[in-house]
C-alpha positions in Angstrom: 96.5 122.3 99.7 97.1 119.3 98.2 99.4 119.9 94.8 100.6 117.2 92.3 103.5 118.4 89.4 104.1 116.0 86.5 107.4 116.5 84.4 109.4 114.5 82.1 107.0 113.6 79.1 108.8 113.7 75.7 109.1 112.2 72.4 111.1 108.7 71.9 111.9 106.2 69.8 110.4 102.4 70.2 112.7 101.0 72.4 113.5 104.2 74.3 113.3 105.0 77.7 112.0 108.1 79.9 111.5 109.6 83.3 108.6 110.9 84.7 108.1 113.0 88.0 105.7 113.8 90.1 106.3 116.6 92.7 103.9 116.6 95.7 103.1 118.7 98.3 100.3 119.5 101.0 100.9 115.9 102.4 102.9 113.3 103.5 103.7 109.8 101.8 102.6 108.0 104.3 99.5 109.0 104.3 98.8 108.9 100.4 99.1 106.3 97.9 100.5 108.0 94.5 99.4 106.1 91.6 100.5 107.2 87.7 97.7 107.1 84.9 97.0 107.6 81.5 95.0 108.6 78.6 95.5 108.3 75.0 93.2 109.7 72.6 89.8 108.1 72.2 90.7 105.6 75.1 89.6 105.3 78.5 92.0 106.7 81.4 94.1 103.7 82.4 96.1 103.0 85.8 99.3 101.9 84.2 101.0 102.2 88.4 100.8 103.0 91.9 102.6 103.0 95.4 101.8 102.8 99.1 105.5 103.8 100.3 104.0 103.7 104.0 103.0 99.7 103.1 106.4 99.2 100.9 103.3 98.3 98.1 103.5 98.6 94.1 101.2 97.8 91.5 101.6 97.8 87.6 98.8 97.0 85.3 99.6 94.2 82.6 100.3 96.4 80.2 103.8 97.8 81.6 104.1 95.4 84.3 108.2 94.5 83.4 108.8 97.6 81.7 108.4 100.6 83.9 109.4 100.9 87.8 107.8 103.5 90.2 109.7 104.7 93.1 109.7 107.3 95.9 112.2 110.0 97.0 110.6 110.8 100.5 113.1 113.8 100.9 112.4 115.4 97.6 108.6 114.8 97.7 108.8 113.0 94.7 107.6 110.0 93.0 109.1 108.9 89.7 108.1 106.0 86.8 110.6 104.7 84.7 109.7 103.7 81.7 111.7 101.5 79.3 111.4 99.8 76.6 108.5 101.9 75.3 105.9 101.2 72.5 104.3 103.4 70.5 100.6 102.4 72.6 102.6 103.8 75.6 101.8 107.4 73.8 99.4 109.4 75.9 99.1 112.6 78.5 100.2 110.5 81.9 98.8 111.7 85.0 100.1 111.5 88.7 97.5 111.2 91.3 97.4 110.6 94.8 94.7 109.3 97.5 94.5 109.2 100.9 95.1 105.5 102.8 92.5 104.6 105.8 92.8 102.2 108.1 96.2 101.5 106.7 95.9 100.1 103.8 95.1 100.7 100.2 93.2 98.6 98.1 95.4 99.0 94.6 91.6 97.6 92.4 90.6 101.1 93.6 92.4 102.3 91.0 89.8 101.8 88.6 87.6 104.3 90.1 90.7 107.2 89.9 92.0 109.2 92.5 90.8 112.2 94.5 94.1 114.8 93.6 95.5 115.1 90.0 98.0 116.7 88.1 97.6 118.6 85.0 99.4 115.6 83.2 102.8 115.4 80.8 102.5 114.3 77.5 104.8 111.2 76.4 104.5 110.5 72.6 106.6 106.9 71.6 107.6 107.1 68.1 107.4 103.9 65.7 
């Protein structure tokens, strides 16, 4: 079974900076790409990162690109997203999520369309 375990949300100041981790289990990292997402209230569930550790591959969306840094810890089954230098529009629940990879490759503009396993999410609010 296929289980994703967010941690890490808080509240911080502008300017501050947290950790957020993503436990996994019921599969390997080279088979999945794990991708971080988010929702703030009354917007629509955004892809803020992702990584294909099997293809070395990251993605950050415009809106963090610069600011936050995902990275993998094969041994501990665990994917983590730094995030510095945070705004208060960085407030929302953030989501891990993972899909598998066919053929070898995965197509990060797939992101838009989610993910097939989620967490329950960790809430992160950025105080002004």
């Amino acid at each position: 079974e296929v289980q994703l375990v967010e941690s890490g949300g808080g509240l911080v100041q502008t300017g501050g900076s947290l950790r957020l981790s993503c436990v996994v289990s019921g599969f390997t990292f080279d088979d999945y790409a794990i991708g971080w997402f988010r929702q703030a209230p009354g917007k629509d569930r955004e892809g803020v990162s992702c990584i294909s550790v099997s293809e070395n591959r990251t993605y950050y969306s415009d809106s963090v690109k610069g600011r936050f840094t995902i990275s993998s810890d094969n041994a501990k089954n665990t994917v983590y997203l730094q995030m510095n230098s945070l705004k208060p529009e960085d407030t929302a629940v953030y989501y891990c999520a993972a899909d598998r990879i066919y053929g070898g490759h995965y197509y990060f503009v797939d992101l838009a369309y989610g993910m097939n396993y989620w967490g329950k999410g960790t809430l992160v609010t950025v105080s002004s």
